[in-house]
C-alpha positions in Angstrom: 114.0 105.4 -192.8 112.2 102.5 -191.6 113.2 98.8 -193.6 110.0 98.2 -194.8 111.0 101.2 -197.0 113.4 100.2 -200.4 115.7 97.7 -200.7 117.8 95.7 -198.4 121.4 96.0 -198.2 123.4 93.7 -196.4 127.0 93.8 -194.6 130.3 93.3 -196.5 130.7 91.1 -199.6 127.8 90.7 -202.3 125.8 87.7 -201.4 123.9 85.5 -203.7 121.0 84.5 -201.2 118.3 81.6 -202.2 115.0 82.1 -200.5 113.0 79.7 -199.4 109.5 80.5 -200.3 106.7 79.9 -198.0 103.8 77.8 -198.3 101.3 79.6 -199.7 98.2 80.2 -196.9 94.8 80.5 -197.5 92.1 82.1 -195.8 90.8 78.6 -195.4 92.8 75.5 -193.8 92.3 72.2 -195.6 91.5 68.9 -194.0 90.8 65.9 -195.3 89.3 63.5 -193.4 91.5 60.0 -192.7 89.9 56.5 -191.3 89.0 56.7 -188.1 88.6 60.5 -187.7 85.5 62.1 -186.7 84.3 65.6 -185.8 85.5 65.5 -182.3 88.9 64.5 -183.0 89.4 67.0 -186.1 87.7 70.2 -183.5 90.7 68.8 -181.1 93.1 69.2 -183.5 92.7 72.4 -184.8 91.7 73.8 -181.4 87.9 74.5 -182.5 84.8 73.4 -181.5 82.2 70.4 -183.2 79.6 73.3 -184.2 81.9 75.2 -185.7 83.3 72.7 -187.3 79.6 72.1 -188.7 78.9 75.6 -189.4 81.9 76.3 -191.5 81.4 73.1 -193.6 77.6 73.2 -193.3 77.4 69.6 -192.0 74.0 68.2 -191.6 75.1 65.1 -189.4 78.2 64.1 -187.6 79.4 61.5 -190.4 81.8 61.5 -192.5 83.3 59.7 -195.5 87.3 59.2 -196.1 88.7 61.9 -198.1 86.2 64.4 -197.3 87.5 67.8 -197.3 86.8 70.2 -194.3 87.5 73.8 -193.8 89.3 76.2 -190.8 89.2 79.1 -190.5 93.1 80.3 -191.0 94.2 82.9 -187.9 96.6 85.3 -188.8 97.9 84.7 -192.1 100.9 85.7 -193.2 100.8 85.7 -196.7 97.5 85.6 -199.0 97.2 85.0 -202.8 94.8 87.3 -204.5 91.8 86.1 -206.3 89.3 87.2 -208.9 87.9 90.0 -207.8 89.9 91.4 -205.2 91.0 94.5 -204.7 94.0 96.0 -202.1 91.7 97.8 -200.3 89.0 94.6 -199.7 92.1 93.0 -198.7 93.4 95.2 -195.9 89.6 95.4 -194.8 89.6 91.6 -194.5 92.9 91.0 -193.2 92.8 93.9 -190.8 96.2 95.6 -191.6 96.3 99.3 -192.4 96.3 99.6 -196.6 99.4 101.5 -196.4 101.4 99.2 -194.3 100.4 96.4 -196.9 102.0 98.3 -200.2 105.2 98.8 -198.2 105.2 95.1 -197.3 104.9 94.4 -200.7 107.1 97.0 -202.2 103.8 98.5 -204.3 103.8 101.4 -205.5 99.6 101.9 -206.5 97.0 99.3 -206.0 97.4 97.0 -208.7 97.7 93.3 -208.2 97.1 90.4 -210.2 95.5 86.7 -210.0 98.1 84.5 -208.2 100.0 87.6 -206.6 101.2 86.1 -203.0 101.1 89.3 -200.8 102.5 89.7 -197.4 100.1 90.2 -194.8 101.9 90.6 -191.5 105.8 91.9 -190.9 108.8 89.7 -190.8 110.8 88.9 -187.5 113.6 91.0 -189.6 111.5 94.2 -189.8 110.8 94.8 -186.2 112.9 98.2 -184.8 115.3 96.5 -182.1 117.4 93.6 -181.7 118.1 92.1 -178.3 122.2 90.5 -178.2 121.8 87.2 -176.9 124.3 84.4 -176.6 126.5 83.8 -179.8 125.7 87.5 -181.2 128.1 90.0 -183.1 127.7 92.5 -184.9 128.5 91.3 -187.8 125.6 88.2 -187.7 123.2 90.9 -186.5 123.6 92.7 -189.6 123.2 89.7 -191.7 120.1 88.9 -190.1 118.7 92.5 -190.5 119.8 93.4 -193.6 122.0 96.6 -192.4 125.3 97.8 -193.2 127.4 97.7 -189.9 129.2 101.0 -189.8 124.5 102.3 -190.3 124.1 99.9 -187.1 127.2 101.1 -185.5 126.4 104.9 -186.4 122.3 104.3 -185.5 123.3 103.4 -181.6 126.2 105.3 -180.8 128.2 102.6 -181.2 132.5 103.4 -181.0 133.6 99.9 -181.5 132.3 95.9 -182.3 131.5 95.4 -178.7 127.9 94.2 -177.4 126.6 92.5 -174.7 124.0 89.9 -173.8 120.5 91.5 -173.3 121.5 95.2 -174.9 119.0 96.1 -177.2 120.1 97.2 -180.4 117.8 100.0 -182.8 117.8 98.8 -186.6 116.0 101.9 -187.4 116.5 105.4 -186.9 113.4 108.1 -188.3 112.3 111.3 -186.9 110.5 112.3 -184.2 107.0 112.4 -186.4 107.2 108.5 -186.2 106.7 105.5 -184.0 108.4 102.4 -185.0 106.0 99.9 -183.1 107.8 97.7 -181.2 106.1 94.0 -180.0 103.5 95.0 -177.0 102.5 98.5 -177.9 99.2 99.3 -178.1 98.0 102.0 -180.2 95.7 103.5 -177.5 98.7 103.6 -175.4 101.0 104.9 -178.1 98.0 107.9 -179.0 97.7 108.9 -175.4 101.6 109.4 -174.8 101.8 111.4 -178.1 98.7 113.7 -176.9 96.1 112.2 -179.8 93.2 110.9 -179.7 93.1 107.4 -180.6 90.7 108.5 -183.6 93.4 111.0 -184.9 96.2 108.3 -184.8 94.2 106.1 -187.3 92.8 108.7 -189.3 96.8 110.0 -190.1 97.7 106.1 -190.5 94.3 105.1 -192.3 93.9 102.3 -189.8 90.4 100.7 -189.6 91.0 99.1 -186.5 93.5 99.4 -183.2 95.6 95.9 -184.4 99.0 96.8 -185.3 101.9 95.0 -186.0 105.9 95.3 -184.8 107.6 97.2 -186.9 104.9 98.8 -188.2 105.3 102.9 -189.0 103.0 105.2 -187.5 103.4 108.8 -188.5 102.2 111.2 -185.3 102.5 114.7 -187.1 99.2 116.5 -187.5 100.0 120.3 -186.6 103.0 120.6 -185.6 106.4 118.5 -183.8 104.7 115.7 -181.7 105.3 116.4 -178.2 108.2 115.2 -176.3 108.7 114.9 -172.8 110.9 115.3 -169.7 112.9 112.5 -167.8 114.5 113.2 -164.3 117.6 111.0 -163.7 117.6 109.2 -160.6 120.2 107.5 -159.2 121.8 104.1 -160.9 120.4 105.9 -164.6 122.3 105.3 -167.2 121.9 106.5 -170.6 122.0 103.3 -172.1 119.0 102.3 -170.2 117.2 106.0 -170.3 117.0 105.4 -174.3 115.8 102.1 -174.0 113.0 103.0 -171.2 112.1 105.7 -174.1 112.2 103.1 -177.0 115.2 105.7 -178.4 118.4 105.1 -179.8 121.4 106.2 -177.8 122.2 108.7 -180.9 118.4 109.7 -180.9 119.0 110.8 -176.9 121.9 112.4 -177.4 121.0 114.6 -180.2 117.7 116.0 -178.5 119.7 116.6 -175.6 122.8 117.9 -177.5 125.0 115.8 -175.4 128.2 114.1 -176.7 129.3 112.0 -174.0 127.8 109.7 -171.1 127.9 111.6 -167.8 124.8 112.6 -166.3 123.8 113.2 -162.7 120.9 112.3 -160.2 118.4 115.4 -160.4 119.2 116.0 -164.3 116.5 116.3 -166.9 116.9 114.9 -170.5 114.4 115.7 -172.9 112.6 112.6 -174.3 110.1 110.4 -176.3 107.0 110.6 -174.1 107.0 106.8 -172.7 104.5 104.8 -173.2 101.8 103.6 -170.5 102.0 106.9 -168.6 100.2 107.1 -165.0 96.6 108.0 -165.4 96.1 112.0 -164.5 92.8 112.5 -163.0 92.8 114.7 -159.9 95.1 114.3 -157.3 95.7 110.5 -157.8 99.1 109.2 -158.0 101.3 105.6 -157.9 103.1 107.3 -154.8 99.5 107.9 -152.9 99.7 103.9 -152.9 102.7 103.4 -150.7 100.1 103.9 -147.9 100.6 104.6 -144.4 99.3 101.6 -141.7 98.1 103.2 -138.2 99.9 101.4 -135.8 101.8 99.7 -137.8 105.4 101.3 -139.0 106.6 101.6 -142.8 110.0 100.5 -143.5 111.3 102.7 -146.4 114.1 101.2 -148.5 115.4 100.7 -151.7 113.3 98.5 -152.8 110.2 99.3 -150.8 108.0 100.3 -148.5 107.3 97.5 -146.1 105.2 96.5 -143.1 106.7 94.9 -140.1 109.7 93.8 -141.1 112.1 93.7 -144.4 113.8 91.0 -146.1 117.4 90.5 -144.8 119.1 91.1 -148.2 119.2 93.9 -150.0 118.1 92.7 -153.3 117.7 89.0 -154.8 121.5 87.8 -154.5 121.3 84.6 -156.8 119.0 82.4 -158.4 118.8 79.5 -155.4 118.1 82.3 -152.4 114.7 82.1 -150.2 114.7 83.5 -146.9 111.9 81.6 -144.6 108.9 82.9 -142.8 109.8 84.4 -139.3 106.0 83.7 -138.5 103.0 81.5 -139.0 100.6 81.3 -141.6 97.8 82.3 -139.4 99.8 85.9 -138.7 100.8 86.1 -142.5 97.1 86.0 -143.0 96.3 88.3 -140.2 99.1 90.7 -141.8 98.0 90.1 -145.2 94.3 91.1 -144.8 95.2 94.2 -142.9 97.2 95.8 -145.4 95.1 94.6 -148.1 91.7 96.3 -146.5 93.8 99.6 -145.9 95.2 99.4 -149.5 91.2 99.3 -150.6 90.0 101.9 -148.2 92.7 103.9 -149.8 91.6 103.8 -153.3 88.1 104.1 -152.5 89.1 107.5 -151.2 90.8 108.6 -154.5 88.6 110.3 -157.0 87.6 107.6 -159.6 89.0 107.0 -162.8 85.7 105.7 -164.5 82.8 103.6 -164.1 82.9 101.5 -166.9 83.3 98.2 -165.0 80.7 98.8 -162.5 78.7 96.0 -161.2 82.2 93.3 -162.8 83.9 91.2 -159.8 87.7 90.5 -160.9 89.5 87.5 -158.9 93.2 88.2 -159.4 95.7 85.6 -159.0 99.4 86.2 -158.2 101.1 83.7 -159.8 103.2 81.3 -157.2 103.7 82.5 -154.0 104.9 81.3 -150.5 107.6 78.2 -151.3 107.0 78.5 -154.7 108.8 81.6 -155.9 108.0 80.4 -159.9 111.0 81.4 -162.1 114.4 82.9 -160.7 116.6 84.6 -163.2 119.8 86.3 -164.1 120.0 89.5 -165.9 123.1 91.9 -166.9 122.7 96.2 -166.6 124.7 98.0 -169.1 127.6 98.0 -167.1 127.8 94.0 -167.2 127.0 93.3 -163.6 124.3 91.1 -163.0 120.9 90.8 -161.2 118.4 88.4 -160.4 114.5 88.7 -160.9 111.9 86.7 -159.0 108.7 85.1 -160.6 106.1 85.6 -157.7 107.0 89.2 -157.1 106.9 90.7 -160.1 103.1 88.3 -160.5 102.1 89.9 -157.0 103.1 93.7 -157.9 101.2 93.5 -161.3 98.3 91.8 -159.2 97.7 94.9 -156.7 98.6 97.6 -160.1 95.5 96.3 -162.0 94.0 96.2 -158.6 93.9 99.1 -158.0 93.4 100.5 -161.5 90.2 98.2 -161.4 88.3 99.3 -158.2 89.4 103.1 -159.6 87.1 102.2 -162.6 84.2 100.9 -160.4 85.5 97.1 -160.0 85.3 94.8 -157.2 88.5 92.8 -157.1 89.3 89.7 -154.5 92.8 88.6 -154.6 93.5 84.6 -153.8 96.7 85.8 -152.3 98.5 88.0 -149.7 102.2 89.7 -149.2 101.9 90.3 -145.5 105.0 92.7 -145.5 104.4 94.8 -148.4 102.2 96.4 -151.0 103.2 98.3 -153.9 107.1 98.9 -154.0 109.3 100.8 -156.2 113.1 99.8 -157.3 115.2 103.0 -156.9 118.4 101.6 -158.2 116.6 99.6 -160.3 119.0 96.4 -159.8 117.8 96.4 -156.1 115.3 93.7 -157.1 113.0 92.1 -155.3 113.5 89.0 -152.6 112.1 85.9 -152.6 110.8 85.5 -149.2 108.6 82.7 -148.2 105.5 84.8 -146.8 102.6 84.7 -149.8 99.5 83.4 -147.8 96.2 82.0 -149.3 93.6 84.8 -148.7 91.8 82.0 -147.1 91.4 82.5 -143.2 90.5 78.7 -142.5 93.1 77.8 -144.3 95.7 79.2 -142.3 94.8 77.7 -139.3 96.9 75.4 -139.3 100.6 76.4 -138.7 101.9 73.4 -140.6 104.7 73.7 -143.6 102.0 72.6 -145.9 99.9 75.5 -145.4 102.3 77.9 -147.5 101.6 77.9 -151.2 103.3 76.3 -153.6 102.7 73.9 -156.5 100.7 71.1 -156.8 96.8 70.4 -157.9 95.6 70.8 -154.0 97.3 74.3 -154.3 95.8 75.5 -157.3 92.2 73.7 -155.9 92.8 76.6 -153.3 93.0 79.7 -155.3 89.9 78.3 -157.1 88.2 77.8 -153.8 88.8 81.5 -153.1 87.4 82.7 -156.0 84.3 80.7 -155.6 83.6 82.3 -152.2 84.7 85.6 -153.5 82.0 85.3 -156.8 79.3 83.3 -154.9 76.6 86.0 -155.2 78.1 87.5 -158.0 76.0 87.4 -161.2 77.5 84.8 -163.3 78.2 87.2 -166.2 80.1 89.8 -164.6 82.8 87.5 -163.1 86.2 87.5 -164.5 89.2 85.8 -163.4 93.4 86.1 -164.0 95.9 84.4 -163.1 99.2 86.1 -163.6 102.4 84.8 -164.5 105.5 85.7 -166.2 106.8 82.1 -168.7 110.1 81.2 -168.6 110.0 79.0 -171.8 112.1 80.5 -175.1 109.7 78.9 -177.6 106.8 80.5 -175.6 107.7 84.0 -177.7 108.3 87.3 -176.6 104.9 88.5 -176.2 101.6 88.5 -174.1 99.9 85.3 -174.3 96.5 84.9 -172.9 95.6 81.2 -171.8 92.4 79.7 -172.0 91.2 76.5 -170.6 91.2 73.3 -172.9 91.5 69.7 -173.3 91.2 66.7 -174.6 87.0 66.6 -173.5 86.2 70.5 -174.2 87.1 73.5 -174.9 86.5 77.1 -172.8 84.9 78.5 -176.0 83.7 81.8 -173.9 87.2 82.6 -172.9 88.7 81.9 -176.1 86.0 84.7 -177.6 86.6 86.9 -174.3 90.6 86.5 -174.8 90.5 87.2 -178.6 88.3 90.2 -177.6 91.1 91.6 -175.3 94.5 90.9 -178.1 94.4 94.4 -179.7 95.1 96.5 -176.2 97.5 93.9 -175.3 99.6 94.9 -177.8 101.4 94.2 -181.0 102.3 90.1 -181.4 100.2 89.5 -178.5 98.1 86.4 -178.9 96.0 83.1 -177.4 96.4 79.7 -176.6 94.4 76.7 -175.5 96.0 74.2 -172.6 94.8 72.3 -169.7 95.6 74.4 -166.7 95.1 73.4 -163.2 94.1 76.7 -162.4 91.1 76.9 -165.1 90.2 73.5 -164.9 86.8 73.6 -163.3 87.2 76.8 -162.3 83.3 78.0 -162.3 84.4 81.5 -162.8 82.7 82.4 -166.4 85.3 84.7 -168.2 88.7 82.5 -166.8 92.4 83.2 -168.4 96.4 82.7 -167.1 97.9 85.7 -168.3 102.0 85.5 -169.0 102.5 88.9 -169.3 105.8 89.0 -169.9 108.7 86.1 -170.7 111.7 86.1 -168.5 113.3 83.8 -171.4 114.1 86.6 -172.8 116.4 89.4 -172.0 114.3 92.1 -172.7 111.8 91.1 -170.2 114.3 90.2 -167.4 115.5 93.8 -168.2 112.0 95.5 -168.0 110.4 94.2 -165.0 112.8 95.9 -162.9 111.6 98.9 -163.5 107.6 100.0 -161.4 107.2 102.4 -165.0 106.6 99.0 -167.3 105.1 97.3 -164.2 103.0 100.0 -164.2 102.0 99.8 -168.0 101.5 95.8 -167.9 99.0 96.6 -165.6 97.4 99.6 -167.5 97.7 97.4 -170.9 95.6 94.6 -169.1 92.6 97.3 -167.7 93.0 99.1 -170.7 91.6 95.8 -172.1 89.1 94.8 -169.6 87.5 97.9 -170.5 87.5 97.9 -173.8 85.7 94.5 -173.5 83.5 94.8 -170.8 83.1 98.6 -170.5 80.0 98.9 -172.6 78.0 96.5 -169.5 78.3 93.4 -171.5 81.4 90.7 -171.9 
């Protein structure tokens, strides 16, 4: 039973516990106007513009008096205090959360609520379904911080005794297979599809009103019938550790479906499953594989962690966080290479039958984050068995870059990207530790500007750097009507107080703010997936970029354990870069952004 259900219970002794209780929020932010201010610095502040700041207040000039009193909008509350005349249900319209979810946030049993009642509007940290060990963890803290009883957490994953290690996630709920715990980046599209609804059917069971959902949220599947399971084959490297966590199971869950007691399992096995979310799309005879495409005259080196084109890195996988092997050739042939496999890779795909046509007429620049010296962020991760494995910045950026690619010009798109791998395309990790290298071969796609044979001309960071990734998408949208351009810029943050979650970038600073993206991001945050969300900052990469619909997308955090662990695998590449069409279509597939 999920712990949004009854009453918490916590580990060992009774504890007297004094909570501190929240501010209380409004749908309205307060400010009140101090000497000196005016409308541009208060729109700063809150990360708004001057006319709204004059619509909201209905301000007739730009002057103001000390003391004044302005309001701002407030973007997702947490808590709201009812008020005359409001009912539950007007209150779940307003708020967008499903009216069930809210009387098991706040532990009510019909719809009656009273003046001054502070209600819970979103989930707790504490309430999401997993916990990921980091540093300092045991057992014992988890279960203080979850509310659990150890020998439930212990008995929920399988556990046999109090050991843990960094980055193993950890189930704090266990239900039946009628129900999805969402966990922070599903998407309710994505979680209909894999459970063979419609996305209409999902809501109407759950009551939803909209597709925004929250982590930790309960979503019951059942109409007629057990919801549908599926089949996983084991490959070699599996283990059932990581099996259940690629399904978003407990260990127990996989090994009672299975009716397995132990841990041994073989390359060629099949375990029944949780269908997994962000599935390949099915439409004819298209597949990821069809991808790993064949160059005529050129030959395909097939390893572990490929294909590639001309030549392979020298090591096996990323063997620490300080390795870079150098270019064996000039930019000019990088760029020769590049393009080459880049025009075959589109020929390709125009070949396959389509997927849609929804973005017809839409130019996409994509943007690989880093690239060439700059190989972004390097980091360590630990499998189940405790060894450890290293994860590269710029090549996860570029294999996400050429997955929405292609999902892109399969719905009608053009798409230009500013850079180019010229010895590989779309790869696969089979074990998944054999990670990917950092070598120094990203070019600009930018013919002039490889030219020049000089160190300078790789990428790498720097204002003149990101002026060239700009320049490309200028050319590339030049006759492109202004409305149907759209540019990314992919990245994956490295910064713990970043969060866990999708965050969509939009340009701003201290002068102006990229309202149009800001309304184009907000636009794309419900197929994003759950605790996804938008920020303003002054990006190199945005900042006079002429593009009109501009955002840096970190797609994933490599802060955080959970995200180190998942970009290994091509199955969750694959379904960052479905989440973000998924998106783009949602927005822009009715013709208009």
């Amino acid at each position: 039973m999920s712990r949004l259900h009854g009453q918490r219970m916590f580990c060992g002794l009774l504890m007297v516990v004094v909570l501190a209780v929240p501010a209380l929020a409004q749908e309205w932010r307060i400010h009140t106007v101090q000497r000196g201010e005016y409308l541009t610095i208060i729109a700063r502040r809150y990360d708004v513009t001057v006319p709204e700041l004059r619509e909201w207040n209905e301000l007739r000039s730009d002057e103001l008096a000390i003391g004044q009193r302005l309001r701002i909008p407030q973007e997702d509350q947490e808590w709201y205090e009812v008020r005359r005349g409001d009912t539950l249900l007007e209150i779940a319209l307003r708020h967008d959360i499903a009216l069930e979810l809210l009387r098991r946030l706040n532990r009510l049993e019909g719809d009656s609520i009273h003046v001054g009642q502070r209600l819970r509007l979103r989930p707790a940290p504490t309430d999401e379904p997993v916990h990921v060990v980091r540093r300092g963890d045991t057992l014992m803290s988890i279960c203080r911080r979850h509310g659990l009883r150890l020998n439930e957490l212990k008995r929920i994953n399988d556990l046999r005794d109090d050991r843990i290690f960094v980055g193993q996630q950890l189930r704090l709920v266990e239900v039946d297979r009628t129900t999805h715990i969402v966990e922070r980046g599903d998407a309710l599209t994505e979680i209909a599809k894999a459970y063979g609804l419609t996305l209409d059917e999902l809501k109407s069971i759950n009551g939803l009103t909209s597709n925004v959902i929250h982590p930790g949220q309960e979503l019951q599947l059942k109409t007629n019938g057990a919801p549908r399971l599926a089949t996983y084959t084991v490959r070699r490297g599996d283990n059932l550790t990581e099996i259940a966590r690629l399904h978003q199971m407990s260990l127990r869950e996989l090994r009672q479906v299975n009716n397995m007691r132990g841990s041994l399992i073989h390359p060629g096995q099949e375990l029944t499953v949780r269908p997994r979310l962000g599935t390949a799309p099915k439409n004819g005879k298209f597949d990821w594989d069809d991808l790993k495409i064949i160059v005529p005259g050129i030959q395909r080196l097939d390893t572990a962690n490929g294909p590639y084109y001309w030549e392979t890195p020298r090591a096996p996988a990323q063997p620490g966080q300080h390795y870079a092997e150098k270019s064996n050739i000039s930019p000019r042939v990088a760029y020769s290479h590049g393009k080459q496999l880049w025009n075959r890779f589109s020929r390709t795909i125009a070949t396959m039958p389509p997927l849609g046509n929804k973005l017809t007429g839409w130019h996409f620049v994509l943007d690989p984050g880093h690239g060439g010296i700059d190989p972004g962020a390097i980091v360590k991760g630990r499998d189940a068995e405790g060894k450890p494995y290293y994860v590269v910045e710029d090549e996860y950026a570029y294999d996400l870059a050429l997955r929405t690619a292609a999902l892109l010009m399969l719905n009608g798109a053009e798409v230009t990207l500013t850079v180019f791998a010229p010895n590989h395309l779309l790869r696969s990790n089979e074990p998944v530790n054999r990670t990917f290298v950092h070598d120094r071969l990203e070019v600009f796609n930018d013919e002039r500007w490889n030219r020049s044979s000089s160190p300078s001309t790789w990428p790498k960071g720097g204002q003149k750097y990101l002026r060239a990734r700009i320049n490309v998408a200028k050319r590339a949208l030049a006759d492109v009507t202004p409305g149907r351009q759209v540019f990314l810029s992919f990245h994956a943050d490295n910064v713990p107080a970043a969060g866990d979650a999708v965050t969509l970038f939009y340009q701003r600073n201290r002068q102006s703010i990229d309202t149009t993206s800001r309304e184009f991001a907000r636009r794309l945050l419900p197929e994003m997936g759950a605790g996804a969300r938008i920020k303003g900052k002054n990006l190199g990469v945005l900042r006079d970029n002429p593009t009109r619909y501009k955002l840096l997308v970190e797609m994933r955090n490599l802060a955080f354990p959970e995200h180190i662990w998942a970009v290994r695998y091509s199955e969750l590449r694959q379904r960052d870069a479905e989440k973000v069409v998924r998106a783009l279509i949602s927005v822009l597939g009715n013709g208009t952004g």
